[in-house]
N, C-alpha and C positions, 0 to 999 in steps of 0.2 A: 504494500500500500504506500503512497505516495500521499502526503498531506500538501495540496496546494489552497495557498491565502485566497480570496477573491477579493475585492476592490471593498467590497463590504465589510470583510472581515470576518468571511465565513470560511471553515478546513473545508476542503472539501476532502476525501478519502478515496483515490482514482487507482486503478491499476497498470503503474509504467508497461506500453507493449516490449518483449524481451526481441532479443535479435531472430531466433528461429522463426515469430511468428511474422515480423518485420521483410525478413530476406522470403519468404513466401510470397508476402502482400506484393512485395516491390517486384518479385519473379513471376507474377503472374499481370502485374501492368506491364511491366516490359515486353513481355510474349503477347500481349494484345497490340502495342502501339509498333513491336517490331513488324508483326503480322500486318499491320495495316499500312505503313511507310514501304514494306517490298512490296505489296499489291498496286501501292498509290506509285513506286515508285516503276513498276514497270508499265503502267500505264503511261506516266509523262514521258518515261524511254520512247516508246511508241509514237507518243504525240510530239515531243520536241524531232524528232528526229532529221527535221529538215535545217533545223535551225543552230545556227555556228557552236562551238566548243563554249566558249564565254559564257552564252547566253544559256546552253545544259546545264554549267556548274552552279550558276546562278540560281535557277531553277531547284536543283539538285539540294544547296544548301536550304533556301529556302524553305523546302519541303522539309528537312529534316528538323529547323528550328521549329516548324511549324506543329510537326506529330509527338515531335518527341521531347520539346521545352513545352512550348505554347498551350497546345492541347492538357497535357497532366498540369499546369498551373490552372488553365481554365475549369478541369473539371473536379482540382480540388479547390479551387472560390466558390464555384456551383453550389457542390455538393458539402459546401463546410466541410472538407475536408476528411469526405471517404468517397475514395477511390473505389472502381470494382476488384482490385484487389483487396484492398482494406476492408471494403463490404462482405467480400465474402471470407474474412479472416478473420471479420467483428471488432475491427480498429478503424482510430480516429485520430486525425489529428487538432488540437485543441490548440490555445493559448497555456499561458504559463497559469495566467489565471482560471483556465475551467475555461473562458468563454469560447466561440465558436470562431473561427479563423476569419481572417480577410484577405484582399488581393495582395497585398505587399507581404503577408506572411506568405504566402505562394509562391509569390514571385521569385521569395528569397532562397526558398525550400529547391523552386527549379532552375533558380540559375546557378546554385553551390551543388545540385545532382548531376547536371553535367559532368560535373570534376569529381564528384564521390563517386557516383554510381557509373557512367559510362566511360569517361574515358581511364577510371586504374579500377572498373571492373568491379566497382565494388567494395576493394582492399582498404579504403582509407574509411568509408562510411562501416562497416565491419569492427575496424580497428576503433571509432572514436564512440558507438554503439558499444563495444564490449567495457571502455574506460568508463565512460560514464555510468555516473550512479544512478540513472533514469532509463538507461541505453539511449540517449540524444545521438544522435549524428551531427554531423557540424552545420549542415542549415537549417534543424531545429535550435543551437545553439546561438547561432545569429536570425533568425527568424524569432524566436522567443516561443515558442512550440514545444508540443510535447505531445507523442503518439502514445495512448491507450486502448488499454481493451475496453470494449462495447459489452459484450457479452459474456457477463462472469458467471460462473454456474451458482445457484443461490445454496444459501447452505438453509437443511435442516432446521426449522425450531425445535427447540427441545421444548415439552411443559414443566412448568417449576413440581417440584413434589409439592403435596398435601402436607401441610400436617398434622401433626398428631391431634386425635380428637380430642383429646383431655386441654387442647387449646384454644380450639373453637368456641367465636366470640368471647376471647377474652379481651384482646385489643380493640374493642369497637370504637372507646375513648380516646385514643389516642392519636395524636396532632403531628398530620404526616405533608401541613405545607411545608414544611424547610425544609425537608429532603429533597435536593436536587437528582437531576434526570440521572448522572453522572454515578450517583452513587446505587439510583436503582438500576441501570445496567449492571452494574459491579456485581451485586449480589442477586439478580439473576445469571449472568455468566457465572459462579459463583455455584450454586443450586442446580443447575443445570450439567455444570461435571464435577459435581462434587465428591460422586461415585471413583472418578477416573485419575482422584491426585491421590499422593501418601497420604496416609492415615495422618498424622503428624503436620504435615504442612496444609491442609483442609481443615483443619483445628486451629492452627493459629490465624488464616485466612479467614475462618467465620468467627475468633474471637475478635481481631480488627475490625472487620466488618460489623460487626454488631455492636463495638464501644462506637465507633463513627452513627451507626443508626442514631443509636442512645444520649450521644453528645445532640444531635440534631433534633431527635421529639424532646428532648427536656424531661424526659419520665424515666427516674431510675431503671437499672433492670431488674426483670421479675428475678427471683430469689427461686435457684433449684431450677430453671430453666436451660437446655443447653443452647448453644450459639445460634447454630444450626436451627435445630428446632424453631427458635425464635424470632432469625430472617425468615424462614418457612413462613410463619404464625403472621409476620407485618407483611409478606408480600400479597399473602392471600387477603388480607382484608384491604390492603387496597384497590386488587384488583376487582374484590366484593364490591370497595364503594365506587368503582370505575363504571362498571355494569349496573349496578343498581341507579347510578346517573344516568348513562346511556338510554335508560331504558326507562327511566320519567321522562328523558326528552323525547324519545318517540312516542309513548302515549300522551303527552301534553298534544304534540302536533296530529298526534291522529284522533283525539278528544276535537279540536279548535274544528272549528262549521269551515266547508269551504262556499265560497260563493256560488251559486248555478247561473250567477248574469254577470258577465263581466262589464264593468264602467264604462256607459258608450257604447256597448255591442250589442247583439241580441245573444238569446240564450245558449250556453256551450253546448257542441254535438254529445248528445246521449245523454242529455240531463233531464231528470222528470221535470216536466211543466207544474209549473209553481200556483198552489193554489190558487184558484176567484176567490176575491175578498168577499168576505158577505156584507150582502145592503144592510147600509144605514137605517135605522129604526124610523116612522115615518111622526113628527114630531105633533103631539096632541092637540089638540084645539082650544084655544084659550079660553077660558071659564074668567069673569067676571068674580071676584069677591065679596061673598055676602056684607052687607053694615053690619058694623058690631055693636050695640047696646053698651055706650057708656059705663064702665065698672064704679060698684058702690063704694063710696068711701072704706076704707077697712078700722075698725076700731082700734083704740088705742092700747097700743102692746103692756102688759101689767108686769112691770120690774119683779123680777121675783126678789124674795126675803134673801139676805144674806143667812148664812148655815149650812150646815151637814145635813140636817134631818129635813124629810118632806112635811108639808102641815097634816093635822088630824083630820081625817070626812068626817 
C-alpha cells in the first residue's frame, strides 16, 4: 500500500503497479501500435511510391511520431490514463495526488518513453521501475504520476465473535462518542484474528486495547472481566445501537404519508384517486327570536350570621 496526501489532506491507500504487471500493460500496447504503424506503414509504401526519397522519409517519420508518441499520449489524456493494455491488466495511471491525469502528464510520460521504452528497449524504464520504491519509471518521475492497480481482489470480512452471554446488556450505559473510528478498526482487526496470534501477544494486544477503550468511555473496568471478553461485550453493543438506529430511521420514513399529487402536476401514475370531499351541510333558515319578558327584580341577598353552627328550624 502506498499512502498518497491529496490537496485536501486526505491518505489515500492505492496499490503501486509492480514491474511484471507494468512490462505486460506496456507489451501488449506496443504489439497493438506496432501492428498498426506496419499495416499503416505498408500502405503509405504503396501510396508514396511515386514520390522522391525526401518526401518517403518525411512521411515515414511522420507516421511513426504519429502511432507510436502521438496516439498513446492521446489515448492516455482520453482515457485518464488507461490504456488497453493497462485496461486489460486493471492499471492506471494517476497523479501523485490520486487525481486523474492531464495532457502535459502525457505528454511527458510519451516523450521520456521514446528513450525508456523504445529506443534501449526497455532497459532503462526496467532498471528505474525496479529502484524505485513505487516502481516509477522516469516519466512518471518527471511527469508527477504514478501507475496502480484498479482491480485489487477484496478480502474477506470476518464477523467479530459474540460474547459471552453472562455479558449481554451489560454495557447498554455506556458512552461510546469519544471513541474514535481508529480505534474501533483496531479492535475489530483485533477480534477478528485473535484466534491466529500467540497466546501471549493477543493478551497483551487486548489488554492495550481495552485500557485505551477505558481511558476513552471514562467508566472504570468491570472487575473479573477479561480483555477480550470485554472488547467482544463494547463492540456488540455498538453495533446493537448502530442497527437499532438504522432501523428507526427507516420506519420513521416508511411511517411519514407520501404525497399522491405532486405541486403543480396532476396525480402520480398508479396512485388511488383521492377521495370527493363530502358537501357542505346546507345552512338552516333563520328563525327570528322570540321577546323576552323583562326579568323580576331578585330580592335582596340575607348576609348570613357569622359562626360555625347553622341556626335552629
Amino acid at each position: 500500500m502506498s499512502d498518497l496526501v491529496t490537496g485536501d489532506a486526505v491518505v489515500l491507500g492505492l496499490r503501486p503497479a509492480r514491474l511484471p504487471s507494468r512490462a505486460l500493460a506496456i507489451l501488449l500496447d506496443l504489439a497493438l501500435y506496432v501492428t498498426a504503424y506496419v499495416l499503416i506503414g505498408v500502405g503509405l509504401t504503396f501510396a508514396t511510391a511515386s514520390l522522391d526519397p525526401a518526401a518517403r522519409a518525411a512521411i515515414g517519420v511522420a507516421s511513426f511520431l504519429l502511432l507510436l508518441v502521438g496516439i498513446p499520449i492521446a489515448v492516455e489524456t482520453l482515457s485518464h490514463g488507461r490504456s488497453l493494455g493497462k485496461l486489460a491488466c486493471g492499471l492506471r495511471v494517476v497523479r501523485d495526488d490520486g487525481g486523474p491525469i492531464r495532457f502535459r502528464h502525457a505528454l511527458v510520460r510519451g516523450a521520456l518513453g521514446v528513450v525508456e521504452l523504445l529506443l534501449t528497449f526497455g532497459t532503462v524504464a526496467a532498471i528505474a521501475s525496479l529502484v524505485s520504491v513505487r516502481g516509477r519509471r522516469l516519466g512518471d518521475v518527471f511527469a508527477g504520476t504514478l501507475v496502480v492497480r484498479e482491480r485489487v481482489p477484496g478480502a474477506r470480512v470476518m464477523p467479530v465473535p459474540a460474547p459471552p452471554p453472562w455479558l449481554a446488556g451489560r454495557f447498554t450505559q455506556l458512552d461510546l462518542s469519544a471513541v474514535p473510528d481508529g480505534l474501533w478498526l483496531a479492535i475489530r482487526q483485533y477480534l477478528t484474528r485473535m484466534n491466529q496470534l500467540d497466546p501471549q501477544v493477543g493478551a497483551a494486544m487486548a489488554a492495550r486495547l481495552a485500557d485505551d477503550l477505558v481511558a476513552r468511555t471514562g467508566a472504570p473496568p468491570p472487575a473479573g472481566v477479561p480483555a477480550a471478553a470485554y472488547l467482544m461485550a463494547v463492540v456488540h453493543e455498538r453495533q446493537s445501537r448502530d442497527a437499532a438506529r438504522a432501523f428507526r430511521a427507516a420506519a420513521v420514513a416508511a411511517a411519514s404519508p407520501v404525497p399522491q399529487v405532486a405541486p403543480g402536476f396532476g396525480p402520480l401514475p398508479g396512485a388511488a384517486p383521492a377521495p370527493a370531499p363530502a358537501p357542505a351541510p346546507a345552512p338552516a333558515p333563520y328563525v327570528a327570536p322570540a321577546p323576552v319578558a323583562p326579568a323580576a327584580p331578585a330580592a335582596p341577598a340575607q348576609t348570613p350570621r357569622a359562626g360555625g353552627f347553622a341556626p335552629p328550624a
